[in-house]
C-alpha positions in Angstrom: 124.2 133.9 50.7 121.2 133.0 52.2 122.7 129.8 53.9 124.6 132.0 56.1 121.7 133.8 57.9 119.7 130.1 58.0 123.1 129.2 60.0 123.1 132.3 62.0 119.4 131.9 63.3 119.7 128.2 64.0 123.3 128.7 66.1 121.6 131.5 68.4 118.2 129.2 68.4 121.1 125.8 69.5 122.8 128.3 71.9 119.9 129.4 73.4 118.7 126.2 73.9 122.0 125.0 75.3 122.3 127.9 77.6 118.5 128.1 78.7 118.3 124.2 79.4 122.2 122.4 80.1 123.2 125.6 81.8 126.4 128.0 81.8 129.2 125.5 81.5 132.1 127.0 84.3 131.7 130.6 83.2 133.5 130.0 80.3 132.8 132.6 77.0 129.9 131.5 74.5 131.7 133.2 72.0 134.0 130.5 71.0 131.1 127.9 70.7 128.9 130.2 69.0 131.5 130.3 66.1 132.2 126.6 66.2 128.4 126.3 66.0 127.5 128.5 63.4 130.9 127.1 61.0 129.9 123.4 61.4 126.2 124.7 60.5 127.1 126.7 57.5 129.5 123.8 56.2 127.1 121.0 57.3 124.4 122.4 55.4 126.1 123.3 52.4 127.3 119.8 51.8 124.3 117.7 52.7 122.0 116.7 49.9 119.3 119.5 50.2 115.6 118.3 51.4 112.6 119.5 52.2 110.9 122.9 50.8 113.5 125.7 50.2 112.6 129.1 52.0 113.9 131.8 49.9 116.1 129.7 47.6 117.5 127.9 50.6 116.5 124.0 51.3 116.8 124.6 55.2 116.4 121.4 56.1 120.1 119.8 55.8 120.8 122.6 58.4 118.7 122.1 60.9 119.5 118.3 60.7 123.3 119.9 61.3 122.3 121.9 64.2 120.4 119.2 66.0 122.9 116.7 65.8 125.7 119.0 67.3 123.6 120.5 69.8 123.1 116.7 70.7 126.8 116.2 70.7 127.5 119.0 72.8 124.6 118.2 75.4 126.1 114.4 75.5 129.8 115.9 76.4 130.4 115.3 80.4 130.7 118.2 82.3 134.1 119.7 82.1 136.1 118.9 85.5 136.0 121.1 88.5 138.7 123.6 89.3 141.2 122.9 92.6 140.9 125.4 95.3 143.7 127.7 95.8 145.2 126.3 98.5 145.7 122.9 97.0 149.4 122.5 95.2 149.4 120.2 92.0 152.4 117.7 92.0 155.7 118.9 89.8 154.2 116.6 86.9 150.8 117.6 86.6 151.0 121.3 85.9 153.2 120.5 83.0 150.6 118.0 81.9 148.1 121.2 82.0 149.3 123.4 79.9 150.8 121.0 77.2 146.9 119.9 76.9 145.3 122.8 76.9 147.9 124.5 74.4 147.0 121.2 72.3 143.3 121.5 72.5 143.8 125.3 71.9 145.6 124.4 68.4 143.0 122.0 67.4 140.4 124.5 68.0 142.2 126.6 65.5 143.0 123.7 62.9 138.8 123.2 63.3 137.8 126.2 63.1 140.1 127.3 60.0 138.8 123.4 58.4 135.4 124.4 59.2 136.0 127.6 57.2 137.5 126.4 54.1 135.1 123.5 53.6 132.1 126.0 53.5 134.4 128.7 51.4 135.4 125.7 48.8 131.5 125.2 47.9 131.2 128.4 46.7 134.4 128.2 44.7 132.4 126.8 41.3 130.4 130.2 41.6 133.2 132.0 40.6 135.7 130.3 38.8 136.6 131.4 35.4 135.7 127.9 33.8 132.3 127.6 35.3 131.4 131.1 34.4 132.9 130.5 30.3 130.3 127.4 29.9 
């Protein structure tokens, strides 16, 4: 269970970074990255092919190759797009368009997250089954 504070430490280290150096993107919560983050970390790094020295048990390497290749994902993403002003009145199609998109990203999110979840849940399944424990 070591893997999960090795993904812990290198999301806030990624976060930080992102924060510290691409910026708050449009006041939007961290919360929901940093769990994104540290899922595709702890999943990533379970399944790689462990290199490198282990630290405690733990061959740390696969996740920090993990973390590094998200954070670069995340830094390559455009900025998101800027908010109307009040004032401004979208046309009858486009506010439809809106919330049909963001209720579809919302579910993706979900799907990932809950994906992201399982795959790092299913690698400790041989741990404890019944037939790995009998031979």
């Amino acid at each position: 269970m070591v893997e999960i504070f090795v993904s812990l430490l290198l999301t806030f280290i990624v976060i930080g970074g992102l924060v510290a150096f691409a910026g708050e993107r449009s006041g939007r919560s961290v919360l929901p990255i940093f769990v994104l983050f540290f899922l595709a970390i702890w999943a990533g790094g379970l399944w790689l092919t462990p290199v490198g020295p282990p630290l405690i048990g733990v061959h740390w390497m696969p996740f920090l190759f993990v973390a590094i290749f998200i954070a670069l994902f995340w830094a390559a993403a455009p900025p998101p797009l800027r908010r109307r002003r009040t004032g401004e009145q979208p046309t009858p199609g486009q506010e439809g368009d809106m919330v049909a998109t963001a209720a579809s990203l919302g579910l993706l999110f979900w799907v990932l997250l809950v994906g992201l979840a399982i795959a790092a849940l299913v690698h400790y399944a041989p741990m404890v089954s019944p037939v790995a424990q009998a031979s």
